[in-house]
TORKOL-4160 file (C-alpha; in steps of 0.2 Angstrom, whole numbers, padded with zeros to 4 digits, m for minus):
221
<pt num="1" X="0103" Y="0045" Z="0000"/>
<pt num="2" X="0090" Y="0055" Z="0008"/>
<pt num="3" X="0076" Y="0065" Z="0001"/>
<pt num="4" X="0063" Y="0078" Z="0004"/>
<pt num="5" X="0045" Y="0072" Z="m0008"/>
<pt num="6" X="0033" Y="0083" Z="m0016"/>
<pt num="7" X="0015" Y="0076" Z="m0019"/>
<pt num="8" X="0017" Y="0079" Z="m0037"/>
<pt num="9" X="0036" Y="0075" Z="m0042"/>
<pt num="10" X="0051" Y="0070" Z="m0034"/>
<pt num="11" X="0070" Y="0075" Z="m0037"/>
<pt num="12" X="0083" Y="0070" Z="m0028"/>
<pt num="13" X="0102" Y="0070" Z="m0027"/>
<pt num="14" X="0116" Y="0062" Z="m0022"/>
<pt num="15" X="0124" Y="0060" Z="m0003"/>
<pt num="16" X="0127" Y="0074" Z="0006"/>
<pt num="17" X="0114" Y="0085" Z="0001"/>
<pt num="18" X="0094" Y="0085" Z="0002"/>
<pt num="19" X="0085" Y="0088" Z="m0014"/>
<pt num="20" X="0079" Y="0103" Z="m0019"/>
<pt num="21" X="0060" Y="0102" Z="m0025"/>
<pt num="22" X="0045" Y="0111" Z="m0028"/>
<pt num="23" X="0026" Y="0109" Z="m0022"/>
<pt num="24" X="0011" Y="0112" Z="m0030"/>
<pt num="25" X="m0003" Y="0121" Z="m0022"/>
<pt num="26" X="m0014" Y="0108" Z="m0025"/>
<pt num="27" X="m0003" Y="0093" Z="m0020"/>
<pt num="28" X="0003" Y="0104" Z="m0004"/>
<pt num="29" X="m0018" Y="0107" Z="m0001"/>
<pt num="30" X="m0019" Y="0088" Z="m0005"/>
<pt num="31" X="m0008" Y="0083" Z="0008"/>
<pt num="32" X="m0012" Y="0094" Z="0024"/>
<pt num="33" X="m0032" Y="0088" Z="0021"/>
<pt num="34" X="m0028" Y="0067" Z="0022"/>
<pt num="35" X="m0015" Y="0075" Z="0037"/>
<pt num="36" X="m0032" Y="0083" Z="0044"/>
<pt num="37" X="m0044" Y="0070" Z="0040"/>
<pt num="38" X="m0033" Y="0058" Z="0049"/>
<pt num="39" X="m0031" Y="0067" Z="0065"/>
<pt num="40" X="m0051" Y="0070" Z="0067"/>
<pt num="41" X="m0052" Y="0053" Z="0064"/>
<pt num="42" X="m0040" Y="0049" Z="0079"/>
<pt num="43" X="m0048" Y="0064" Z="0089"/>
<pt num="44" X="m0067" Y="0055" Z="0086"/>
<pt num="45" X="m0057" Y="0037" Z="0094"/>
<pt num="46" X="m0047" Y="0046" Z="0107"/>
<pt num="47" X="m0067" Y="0052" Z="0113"/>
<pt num="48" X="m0077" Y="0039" Z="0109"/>
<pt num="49" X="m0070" Y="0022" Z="0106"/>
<pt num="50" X="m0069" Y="0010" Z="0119"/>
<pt num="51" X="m0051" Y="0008" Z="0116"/>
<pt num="52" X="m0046" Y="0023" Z="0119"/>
<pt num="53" X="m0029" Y="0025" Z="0129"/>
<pt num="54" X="m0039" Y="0039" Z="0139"/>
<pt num="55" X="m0048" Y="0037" Z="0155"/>
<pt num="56" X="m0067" Y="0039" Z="0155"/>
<pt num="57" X="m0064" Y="0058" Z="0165"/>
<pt num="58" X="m0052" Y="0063" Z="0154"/>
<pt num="59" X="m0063" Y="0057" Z="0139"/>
<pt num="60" X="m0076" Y="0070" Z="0146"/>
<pt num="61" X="m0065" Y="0084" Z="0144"/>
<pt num="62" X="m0057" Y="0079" Z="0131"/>
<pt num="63" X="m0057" Y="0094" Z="0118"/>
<pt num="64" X="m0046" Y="0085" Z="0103"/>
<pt num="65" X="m0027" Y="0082" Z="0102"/>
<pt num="66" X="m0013" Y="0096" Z="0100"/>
<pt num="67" X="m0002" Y="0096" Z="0084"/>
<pt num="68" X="0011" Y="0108" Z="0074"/>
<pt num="69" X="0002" Y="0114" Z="0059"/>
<pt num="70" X="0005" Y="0101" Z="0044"/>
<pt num="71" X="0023" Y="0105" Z="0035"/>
<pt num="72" X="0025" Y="0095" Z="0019"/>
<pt num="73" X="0045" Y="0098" Z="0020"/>
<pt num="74" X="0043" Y="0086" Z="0036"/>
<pt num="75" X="0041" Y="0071" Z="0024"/>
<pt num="76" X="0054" Y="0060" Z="0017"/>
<pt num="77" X="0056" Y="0044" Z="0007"/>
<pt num="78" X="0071" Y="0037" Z="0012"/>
<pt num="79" X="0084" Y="0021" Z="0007"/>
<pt num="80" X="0085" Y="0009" Z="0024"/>
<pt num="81" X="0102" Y="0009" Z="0027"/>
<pt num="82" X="0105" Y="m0009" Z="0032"/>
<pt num="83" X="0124" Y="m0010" Z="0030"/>
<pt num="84" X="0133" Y="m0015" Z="0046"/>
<pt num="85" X="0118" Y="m0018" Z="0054"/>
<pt num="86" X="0116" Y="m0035" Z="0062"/>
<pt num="87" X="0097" Y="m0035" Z="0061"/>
<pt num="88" X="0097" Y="m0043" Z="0078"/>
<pt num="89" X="0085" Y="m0044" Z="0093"/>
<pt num="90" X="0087" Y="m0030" Z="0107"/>
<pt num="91" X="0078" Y="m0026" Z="0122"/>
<pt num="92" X="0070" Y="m0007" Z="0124"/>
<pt num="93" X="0067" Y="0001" Z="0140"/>
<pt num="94" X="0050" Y="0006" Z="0143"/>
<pt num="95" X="0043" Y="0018" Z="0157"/>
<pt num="96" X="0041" Y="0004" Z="0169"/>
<pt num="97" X="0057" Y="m0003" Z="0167"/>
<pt num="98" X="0047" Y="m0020" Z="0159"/>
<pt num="99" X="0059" Y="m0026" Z="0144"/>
<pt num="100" X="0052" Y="m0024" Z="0127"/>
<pt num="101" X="0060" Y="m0036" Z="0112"/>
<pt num="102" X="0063" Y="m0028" Z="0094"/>
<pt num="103" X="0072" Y="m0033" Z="0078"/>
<pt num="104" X="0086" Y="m0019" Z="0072"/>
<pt num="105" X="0078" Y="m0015" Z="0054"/>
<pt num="106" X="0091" Y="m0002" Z="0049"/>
<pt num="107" X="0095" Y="0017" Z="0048"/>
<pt num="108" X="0087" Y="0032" Z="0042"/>
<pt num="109" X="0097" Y="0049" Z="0038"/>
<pt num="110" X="0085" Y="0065" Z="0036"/>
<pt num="111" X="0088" Y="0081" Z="0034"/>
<pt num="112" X="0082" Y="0094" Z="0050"/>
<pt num="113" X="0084" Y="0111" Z="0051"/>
<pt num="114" X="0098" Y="0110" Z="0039"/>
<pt num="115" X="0106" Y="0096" Z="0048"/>
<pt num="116" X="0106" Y="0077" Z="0041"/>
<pt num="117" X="0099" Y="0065" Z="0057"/>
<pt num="118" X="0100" Y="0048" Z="0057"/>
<pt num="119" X="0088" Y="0037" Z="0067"/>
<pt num="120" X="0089" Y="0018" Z="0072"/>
<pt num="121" X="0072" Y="0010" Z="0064"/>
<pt num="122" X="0066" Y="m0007" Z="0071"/>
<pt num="123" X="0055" Y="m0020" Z="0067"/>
<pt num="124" X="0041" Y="m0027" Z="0081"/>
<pt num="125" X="0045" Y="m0043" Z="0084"/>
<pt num="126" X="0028" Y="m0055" Z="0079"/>
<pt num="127" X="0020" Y="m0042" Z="0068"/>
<pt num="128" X="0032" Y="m0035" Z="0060"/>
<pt num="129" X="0026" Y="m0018" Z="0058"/>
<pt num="130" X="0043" Y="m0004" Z="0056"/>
<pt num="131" X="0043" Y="0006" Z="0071"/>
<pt num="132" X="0055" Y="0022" Z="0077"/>
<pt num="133" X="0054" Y="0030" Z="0094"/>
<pt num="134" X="0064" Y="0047" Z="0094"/>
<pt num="135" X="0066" Y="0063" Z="0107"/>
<pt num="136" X="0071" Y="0077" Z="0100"/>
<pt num="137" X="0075" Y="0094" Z="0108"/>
<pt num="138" X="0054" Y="0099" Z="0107"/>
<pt num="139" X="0054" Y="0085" Z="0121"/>
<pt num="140" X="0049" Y="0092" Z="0139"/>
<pt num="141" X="0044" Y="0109" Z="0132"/>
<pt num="142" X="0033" Y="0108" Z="0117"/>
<pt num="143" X="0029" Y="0089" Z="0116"/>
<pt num="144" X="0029" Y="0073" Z="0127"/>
<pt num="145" X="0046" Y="0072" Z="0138"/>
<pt num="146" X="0050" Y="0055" Z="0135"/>
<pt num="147" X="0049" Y="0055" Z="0117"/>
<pt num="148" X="0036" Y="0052" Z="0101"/>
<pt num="149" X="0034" Y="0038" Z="0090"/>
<pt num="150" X="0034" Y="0035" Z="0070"/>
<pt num="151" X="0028" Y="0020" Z="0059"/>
<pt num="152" X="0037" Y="0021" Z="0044"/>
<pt num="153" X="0028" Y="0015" Z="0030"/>
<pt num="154" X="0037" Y="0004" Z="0016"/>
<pt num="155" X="0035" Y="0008" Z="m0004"/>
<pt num="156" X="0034" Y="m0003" Z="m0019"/>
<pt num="157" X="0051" Y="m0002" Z="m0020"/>
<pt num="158" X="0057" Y="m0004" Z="m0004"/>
<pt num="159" X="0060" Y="0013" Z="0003"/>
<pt num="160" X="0052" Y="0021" Z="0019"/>
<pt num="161" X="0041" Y="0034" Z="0021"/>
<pt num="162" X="0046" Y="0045" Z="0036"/>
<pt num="163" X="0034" Y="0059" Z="0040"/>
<pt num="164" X="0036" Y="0069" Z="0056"/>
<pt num="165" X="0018" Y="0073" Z="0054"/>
<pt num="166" X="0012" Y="0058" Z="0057"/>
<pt num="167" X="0022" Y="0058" Z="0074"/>
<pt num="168" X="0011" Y="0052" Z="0087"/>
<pt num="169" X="0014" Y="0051" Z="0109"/>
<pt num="170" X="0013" Y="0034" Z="0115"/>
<pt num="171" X="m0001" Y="0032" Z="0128"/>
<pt num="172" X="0009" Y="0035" Z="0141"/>
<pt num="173" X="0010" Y="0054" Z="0138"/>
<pt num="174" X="m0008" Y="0053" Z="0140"/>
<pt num="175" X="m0009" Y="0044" Z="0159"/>
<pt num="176" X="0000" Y="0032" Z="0169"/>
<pt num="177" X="m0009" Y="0016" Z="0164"/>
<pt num="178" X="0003" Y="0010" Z="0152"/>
<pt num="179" X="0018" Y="0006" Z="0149"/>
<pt num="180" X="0030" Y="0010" Z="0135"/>
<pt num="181" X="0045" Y="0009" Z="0127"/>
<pt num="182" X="0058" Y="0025" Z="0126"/>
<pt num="183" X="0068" Y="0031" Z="0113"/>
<pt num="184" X="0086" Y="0023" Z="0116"/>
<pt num="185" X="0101" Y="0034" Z="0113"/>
<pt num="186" X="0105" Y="0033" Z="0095"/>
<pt num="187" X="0089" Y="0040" Z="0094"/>
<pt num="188" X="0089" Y="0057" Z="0105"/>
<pt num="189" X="0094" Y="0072" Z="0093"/>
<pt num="190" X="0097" Y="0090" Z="0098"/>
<pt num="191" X="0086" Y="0098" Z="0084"/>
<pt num="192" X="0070" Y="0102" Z="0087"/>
<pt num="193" X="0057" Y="0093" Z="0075"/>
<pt num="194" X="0042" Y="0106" Z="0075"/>
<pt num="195" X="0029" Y="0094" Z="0067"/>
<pt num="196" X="0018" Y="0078" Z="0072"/>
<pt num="197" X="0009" Y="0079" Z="0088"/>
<pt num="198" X="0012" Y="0090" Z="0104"/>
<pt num="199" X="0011" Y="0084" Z="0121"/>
<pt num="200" X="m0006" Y="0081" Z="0129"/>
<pt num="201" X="m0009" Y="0095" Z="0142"/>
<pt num="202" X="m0024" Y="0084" Z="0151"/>
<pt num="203" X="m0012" Y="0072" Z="0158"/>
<pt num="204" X="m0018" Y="0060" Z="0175"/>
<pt num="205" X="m0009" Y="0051" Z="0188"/>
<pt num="206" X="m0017" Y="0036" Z="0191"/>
<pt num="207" X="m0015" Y="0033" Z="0211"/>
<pt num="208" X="m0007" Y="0014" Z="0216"/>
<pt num="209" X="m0025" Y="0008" Z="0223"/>
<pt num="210" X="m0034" Y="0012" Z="0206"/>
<pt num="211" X="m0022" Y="0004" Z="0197"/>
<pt num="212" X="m0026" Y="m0014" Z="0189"/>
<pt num="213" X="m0016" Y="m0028" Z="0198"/>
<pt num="214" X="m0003" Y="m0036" Z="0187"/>
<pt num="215" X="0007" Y="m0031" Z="0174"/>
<pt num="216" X="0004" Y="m0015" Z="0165"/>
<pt num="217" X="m0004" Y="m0015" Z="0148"/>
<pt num="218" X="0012" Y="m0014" Z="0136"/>
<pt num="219" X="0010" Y="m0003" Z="0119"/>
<pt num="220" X="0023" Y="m0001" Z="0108"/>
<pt num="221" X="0013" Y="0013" Z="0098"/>
């Protein structure tokens, strides 16, 4: 079963379709100013911290990230699907072409643009933090080309949080430094998912002689 999640109630039915539910103006207000609040709060990092994924020119210049206005239908909870999943270890592909290890969690289904989706969600081996890289038809165009990333949150009881406006690029949309891991297949869907971040339009192309010797730093989101 998948379902869309107000702020203030939650309905739900069975299989095949998406609820149908209704959003207060004061939980939908709510809910885009913790969406806002957060991305400032990423901005302020992304400019200032000495961890940021941005190289100290583009930090100069750096003018805030890009996002698709906050959409409150872009948030689900969702049951994990684990049946006929083996829950074992598989290796990712990353834009370097290192090998990244994770741990098959389960399945999502959602509902986009009037069309249920199902995404592959994985575990990070060590942490153990839920994890779901996707491309969908935006990519290339409106955001990153390779594809954005999710961290699903759990609930109490055991469902997940999916919210497509918390989609974030990995640091590789933002310049060549890193190296991370794509969206496999099961994972590329032809819809377009209009919410989350957008891709970076600053990007740099860091020249073989500037780059560090040995291996890249690896980031899994």
């Amino acid at each position: 079963m998948f379902s869309r999640v107000s702020f203030a109630m939650e309905e739900s039915m069975e299989a095949k379709g998406a609820c149908k539910v209704t959003y207060s103006a004061e939980a939908i207000d709510a809910y885009s100013r913790r969406i806002e609040e957060y991305r400032k709060r990423r901005d302020e990092f992304f400019k200032s911290n000495e961890n940021s994924p941005l190289l100290p020119e583009q930090r100069e210049r750096f003018r805030g990230l890009r996002y698709y206005p906050v959409k409150p239908e872009y948030r689900f909870v969702v049951e994990l699907q684990r049946d006929g999943v083996s829950q074992e270890r598989v290796i990712l592909g990353t834009t370097t072409g290192e090998p990244k290890e994770f741990i098959v969690a389960g399945r999502v289904t959602v509902e986009i643009e009037g069309k249920p989706v199902t995404f592959t969600v994985y575990r990070e081996v060590g942490r153990g933090r839920y994890f779901l890289p996707f491309r969908d038809a935006t990519a290339g165009s409106e955001t990153y080309s390779v594809g954005r990333y999710l961290d699903p949150q759990e609930t109490p009881d055991g469902k997940l949080v999916i919210d497509f406006n918390m989609a974030y690029n990995p640091y590789c949309a933002y310049n060549d430094r890193w190296t991370c891991p794509i969206p496999p297949r099961e994972n590329i869907v032809d819809v377009p998912i209009r919410a989350g971040e957008m891709a970076y339009p600053d990007y740099v192309s860091v020249t073989e002689q500037e780059k560090p010797s040995g291996p890249m730093p690896l980031i899994g989101g």
